[in-house]
C-alpha positions as CSV (number, residue, x, y, z in Angstrom):
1,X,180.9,-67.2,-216.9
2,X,183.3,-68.4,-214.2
3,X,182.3,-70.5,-211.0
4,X,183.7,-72.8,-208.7
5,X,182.5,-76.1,-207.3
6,X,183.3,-77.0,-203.9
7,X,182.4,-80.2,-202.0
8,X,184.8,-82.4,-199.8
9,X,183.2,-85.6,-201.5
10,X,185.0,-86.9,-204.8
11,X,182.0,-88.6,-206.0
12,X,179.5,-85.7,-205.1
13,X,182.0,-83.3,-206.6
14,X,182.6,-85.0,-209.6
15,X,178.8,-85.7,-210.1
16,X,178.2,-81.9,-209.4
17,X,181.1,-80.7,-211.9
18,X,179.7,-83.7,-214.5
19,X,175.6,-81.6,-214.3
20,X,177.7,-78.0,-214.5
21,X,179.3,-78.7,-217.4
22,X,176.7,-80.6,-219.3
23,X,174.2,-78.0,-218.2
24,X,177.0,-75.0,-219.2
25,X,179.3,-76.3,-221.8
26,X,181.4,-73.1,-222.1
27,X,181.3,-72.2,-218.3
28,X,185.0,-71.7,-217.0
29,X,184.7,-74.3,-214.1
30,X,187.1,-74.7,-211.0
31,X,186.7,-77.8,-208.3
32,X,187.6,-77.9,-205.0
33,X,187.5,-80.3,-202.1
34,X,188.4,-77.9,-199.1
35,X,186.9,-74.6,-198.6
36,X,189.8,-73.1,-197.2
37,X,191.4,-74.1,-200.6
38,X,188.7,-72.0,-202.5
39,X,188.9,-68.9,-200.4
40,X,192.4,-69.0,-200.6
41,X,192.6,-69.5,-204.6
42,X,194.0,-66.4,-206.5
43,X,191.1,-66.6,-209.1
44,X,188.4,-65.8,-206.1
45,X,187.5,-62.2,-206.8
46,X,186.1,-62.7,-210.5
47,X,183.9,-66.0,-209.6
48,X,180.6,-65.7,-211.0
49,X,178.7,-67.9,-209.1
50,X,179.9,-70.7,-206.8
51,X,178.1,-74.2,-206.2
52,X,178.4,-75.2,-202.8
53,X,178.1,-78.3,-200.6
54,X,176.8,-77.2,-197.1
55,X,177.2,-80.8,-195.3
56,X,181.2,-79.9,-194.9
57,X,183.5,-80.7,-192.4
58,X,185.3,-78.1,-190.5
59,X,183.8,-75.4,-192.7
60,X,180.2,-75.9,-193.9
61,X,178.9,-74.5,-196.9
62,X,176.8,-71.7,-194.8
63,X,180.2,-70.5,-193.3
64,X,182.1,-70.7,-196.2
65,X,179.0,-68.5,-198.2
66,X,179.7,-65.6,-195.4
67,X,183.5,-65.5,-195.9
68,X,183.0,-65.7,-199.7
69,X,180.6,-63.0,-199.8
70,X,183.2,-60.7,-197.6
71,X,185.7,-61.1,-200.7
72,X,183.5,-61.2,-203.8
73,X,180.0,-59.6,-202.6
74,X,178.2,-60.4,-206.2
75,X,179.0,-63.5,-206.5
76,X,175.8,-65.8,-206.8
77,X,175.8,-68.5,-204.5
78,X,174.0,-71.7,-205.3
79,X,173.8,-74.5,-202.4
80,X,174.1,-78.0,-203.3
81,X,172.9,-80.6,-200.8
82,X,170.7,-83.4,-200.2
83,X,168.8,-81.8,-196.6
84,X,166.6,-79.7,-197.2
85,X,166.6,-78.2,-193.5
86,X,168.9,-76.0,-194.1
87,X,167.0,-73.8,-196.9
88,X,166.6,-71.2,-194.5
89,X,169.9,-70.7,-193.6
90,X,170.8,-70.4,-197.4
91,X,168.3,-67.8,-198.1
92,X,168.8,-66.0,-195.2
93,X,172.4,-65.5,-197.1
94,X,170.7,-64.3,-200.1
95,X,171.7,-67.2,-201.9
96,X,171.1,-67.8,-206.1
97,X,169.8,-70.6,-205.5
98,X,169.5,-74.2,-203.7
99,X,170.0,-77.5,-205.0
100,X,168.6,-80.9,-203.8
101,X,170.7,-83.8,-204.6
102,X,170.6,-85.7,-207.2
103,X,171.9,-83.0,-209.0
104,X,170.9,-82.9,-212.5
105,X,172.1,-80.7,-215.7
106,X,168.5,-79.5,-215.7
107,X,168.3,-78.3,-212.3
108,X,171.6,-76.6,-212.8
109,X,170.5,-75.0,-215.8
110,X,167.4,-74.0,-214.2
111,X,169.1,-72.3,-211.6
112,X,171.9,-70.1,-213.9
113,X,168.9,-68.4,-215.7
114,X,167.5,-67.2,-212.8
115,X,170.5,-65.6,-211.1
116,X,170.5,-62.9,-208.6
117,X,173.1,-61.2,-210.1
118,X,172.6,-61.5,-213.9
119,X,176.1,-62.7,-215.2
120,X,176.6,-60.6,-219.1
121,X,178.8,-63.3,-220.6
122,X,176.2,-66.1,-219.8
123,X,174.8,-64.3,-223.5
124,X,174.8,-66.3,-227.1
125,X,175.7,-63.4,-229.1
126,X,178.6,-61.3,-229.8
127,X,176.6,-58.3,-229.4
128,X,175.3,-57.2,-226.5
129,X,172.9,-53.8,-225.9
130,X,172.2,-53.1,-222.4
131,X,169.3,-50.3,-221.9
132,X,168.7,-50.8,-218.0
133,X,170.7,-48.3,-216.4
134,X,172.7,-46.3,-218.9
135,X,172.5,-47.2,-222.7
136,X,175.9,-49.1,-223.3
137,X,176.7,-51.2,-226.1
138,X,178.9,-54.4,-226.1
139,X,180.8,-56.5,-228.6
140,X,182.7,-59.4,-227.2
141,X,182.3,-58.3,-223.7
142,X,184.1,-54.7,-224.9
143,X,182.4,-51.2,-225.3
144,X,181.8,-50.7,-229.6
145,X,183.3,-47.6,-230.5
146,X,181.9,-45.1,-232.4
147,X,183.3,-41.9,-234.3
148,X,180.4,-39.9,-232.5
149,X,178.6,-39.9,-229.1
150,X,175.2,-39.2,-231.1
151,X,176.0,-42.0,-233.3
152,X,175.1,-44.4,-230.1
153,X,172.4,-41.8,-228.8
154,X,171.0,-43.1,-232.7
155,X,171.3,-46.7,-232.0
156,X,169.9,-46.4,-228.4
157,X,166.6,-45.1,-230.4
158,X,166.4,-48.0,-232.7
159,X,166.8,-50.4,-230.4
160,X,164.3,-48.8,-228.2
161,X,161.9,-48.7,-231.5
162,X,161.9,-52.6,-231.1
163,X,162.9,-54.0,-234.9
164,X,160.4,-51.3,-236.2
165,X,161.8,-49.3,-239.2
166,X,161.8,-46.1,-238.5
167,X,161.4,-42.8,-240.9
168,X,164.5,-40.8,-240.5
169,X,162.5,-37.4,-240.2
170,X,161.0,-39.2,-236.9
171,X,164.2,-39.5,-235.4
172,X,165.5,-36.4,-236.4
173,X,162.3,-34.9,-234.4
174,X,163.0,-37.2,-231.3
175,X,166.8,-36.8,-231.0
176,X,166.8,-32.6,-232.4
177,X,163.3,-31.6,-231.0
178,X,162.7,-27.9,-232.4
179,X,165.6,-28.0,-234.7
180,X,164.5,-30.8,-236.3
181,X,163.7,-29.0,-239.4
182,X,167.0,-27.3,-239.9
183,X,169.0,-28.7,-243.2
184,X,172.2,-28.8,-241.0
185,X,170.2,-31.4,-238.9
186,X,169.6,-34.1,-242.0
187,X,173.3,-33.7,-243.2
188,X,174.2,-34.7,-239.7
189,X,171.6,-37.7,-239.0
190,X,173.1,-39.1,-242.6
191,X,176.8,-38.5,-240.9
192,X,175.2,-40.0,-238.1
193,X,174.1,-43.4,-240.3
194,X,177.3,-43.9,-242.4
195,X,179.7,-44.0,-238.9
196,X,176.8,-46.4,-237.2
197,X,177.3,-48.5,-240.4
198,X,180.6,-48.6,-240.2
199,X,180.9,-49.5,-236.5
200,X,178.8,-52.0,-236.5
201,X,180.5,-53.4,-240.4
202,X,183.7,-53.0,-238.9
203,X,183.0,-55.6,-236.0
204,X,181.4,-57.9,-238.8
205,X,177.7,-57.0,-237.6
206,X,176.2,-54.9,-240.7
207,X,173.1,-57.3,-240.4
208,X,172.1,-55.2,-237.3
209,X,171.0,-52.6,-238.7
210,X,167.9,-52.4,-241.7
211,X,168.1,-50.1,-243.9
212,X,165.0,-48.6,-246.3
213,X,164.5,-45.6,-248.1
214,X,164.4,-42.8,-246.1
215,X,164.3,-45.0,-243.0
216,X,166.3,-47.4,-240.7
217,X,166.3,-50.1,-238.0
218,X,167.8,-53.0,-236.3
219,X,166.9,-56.5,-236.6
220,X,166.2,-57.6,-232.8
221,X,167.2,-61.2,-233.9
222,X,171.4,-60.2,-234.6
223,X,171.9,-58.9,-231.3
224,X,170.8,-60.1,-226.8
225,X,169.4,-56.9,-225.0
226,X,168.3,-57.1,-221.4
227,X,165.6,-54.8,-222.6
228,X,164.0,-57.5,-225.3
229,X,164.9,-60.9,-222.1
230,X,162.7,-58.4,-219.9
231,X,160.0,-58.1,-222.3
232,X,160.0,-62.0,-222.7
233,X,159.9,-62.1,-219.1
234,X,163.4,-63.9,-218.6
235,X,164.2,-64.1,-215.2
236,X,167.7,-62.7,-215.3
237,X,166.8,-59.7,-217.1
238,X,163.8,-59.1,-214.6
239,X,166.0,-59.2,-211.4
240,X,168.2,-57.3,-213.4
241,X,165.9,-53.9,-213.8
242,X,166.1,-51.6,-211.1
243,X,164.0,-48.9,-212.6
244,X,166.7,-47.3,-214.7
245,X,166.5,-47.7,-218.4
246,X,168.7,-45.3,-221.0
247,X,169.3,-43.0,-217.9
248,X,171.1,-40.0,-220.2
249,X,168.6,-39.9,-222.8
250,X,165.4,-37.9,-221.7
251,X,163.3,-39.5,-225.1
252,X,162.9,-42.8,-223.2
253,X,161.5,-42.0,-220.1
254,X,158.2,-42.7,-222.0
255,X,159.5,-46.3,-222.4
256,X,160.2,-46.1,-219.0
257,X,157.1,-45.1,-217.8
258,X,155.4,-47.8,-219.8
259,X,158.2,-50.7,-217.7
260,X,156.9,-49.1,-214.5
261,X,153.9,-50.6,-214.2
262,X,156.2,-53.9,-214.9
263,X,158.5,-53.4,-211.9
C-alpha cells in the first residue's frame, strides 16, 4: 500500500507518520508539509490513500482533497484533525475516513480496514483469489498463469466450494453439464488437475490445493479471497462487492443468488 501524509506541523506530522507506521509496518509512506508539494510530487497518481491535516494554511485539507481527487479519483482520503466541525465537509467529499487527534496506531488501523476503495496489496498472503467481479487469480500482485483457461474455470469451482473436497465426477457435471459422462471429459478434468498442480507448485503453493481419491479441494487457510473477508463480514471486502461475483462462469450465479440477500 502506498499513502502520503500531509500536514504543515512537524510535530503533528511526525506524530501522524509515527501511528501510520506502527499501525502499517510495511505501508510505503511519503510526508509532506505543503500541499502544493504533495500535488505536485511525481509519485501522486498510484497513492493509495492519503492522510490529511484540514487545519492548513493557504490550502486546507478540504481543498487539497478536491484537487487530489481530480488527479487520482480512487484514492481514499482519510482526514486527520482535532475539530470535529468540519466532519461534514469531509464526507460530503466522500472521504475513507476522519480522524480526531490524538492520533493513535489503533485508530489508524481501524480506519485502513474499512476503506472505501479496498487497497489488494493491504493482503498477508502471496496468493490472492478475487471472485467479485470476474474470477482472477493473483500471486505477488501478478495474474498466475496457467497452461489452460479451464484450468482456472477448475480452481474458480473449488474456491467457490469453500475448503470442501470435492468428488471429481461432481465437477465434471458442473463445469461439462450433458457431457459430463463422455470418457474424453475425465481424460481432460485429469489434464485439467496435473497443470493446476503444477501452477500452483511452480509458484511454491502446492499446499493450496487437497487432494483425495477421486476428489480435490483447496485449503481456504493457504490463500486471502475477498469472497471468504465478505463472508467474515470484513469491511473492505463488503464495500468491495458490487453484485458481481465469477461474472464469466454461469455455475455461480447460484452463489450469487445466495450473496444477494447480503448486499
Amino acid at each position: 500500500m502506498r499513502a502520503i501524509a500531509v500536514d504543515d506541523r512537524k510535530l503533528p506530522l511526525e506524530a501522524l507518520i509515527e501511528a501510520i507506521q506502527d499501525a502499517a509496518p510495511d505501508i510505503e509512506l511519503t510526508s509532506f508539509r505543503n500541499p502544493l508539494d504533495a500535488l505536485a510530487w511525481e509519485g501522486i497518481r498510484g497513492i493509495d490513500v492519503a492522510f490529511v491535516d484540514i487545519d492548513m494554511p493557504g490550502m486546507n485539507g478540504i481543498e487539497f482533497a478536491h484537487k487530489l481527487k481530480l488527479i487520482n479519483p480512487k484514492v481514499n482520503i482519510i482526514f486527520a484533525t482535532g475539530y470535529s466541525e468540519y466532519a461534514g465537509d469531509a464526507m460530503g467529499l466522500h472521504a475513507s475516513g476522519y480522524l480526531m487527534k490524538p492520533i493513535t496506531p489503533e485508530k489508524v488501523r481501524h480506519e485502513l480496514d474499512d476503506l472505501r476503495h479496498p487497497v489488494e496489496g493491504t493482503r498477508s498472503r502471496r496468493l490472492f483469489v478475487r471472485c467479485f467481479g470476474n474470477f482472477e487469480v493473483f500471486v505477488d500482485g501478478k495474474p498466475l498463469a496457467f497452461e489452460r483457461s479451464r484450468t482456472k474455470e477448475l480452481l474458480a469451482y473449488l474456491v467457490d466450494r469453500r475448503g470442501a473436497v470435492v468428488a471429481n465426477n461432481e465437477i465434471e457435471a458442473v463445469l461439462w453439464e450433458d457431457a459430463a459422462s463422455e470418457r474424453s471429459v475425465h481424460s481432460y478434468m485429469r489434464t485439467l488437475t496435473a497443470d493446476l498442480r503444477r501452477s500452483l507448485e511452480r509458484e511454491g503453493l502446492g499446499d493450496v490445493l487437497v487432494k483425495r481419491r477421486g476428489a480435490q479441494g483447496v485449503d481456504p487457510n493457504t490463500f486471502d479471497c475477498d469472497f471468504y473477508d465478505f463472508l467474515e463480514g470484513k469491511p473492505s471486502a463488503v464495500n468491495a462487492y458490487q453484485g458481481e461475483y465469477m461474472s464469466q462462469y454461469s455455475w455461480a450465479e447460484m452463489t450469487l443468488a445466495q450473496l444477494g440477500g447480503r448486499y
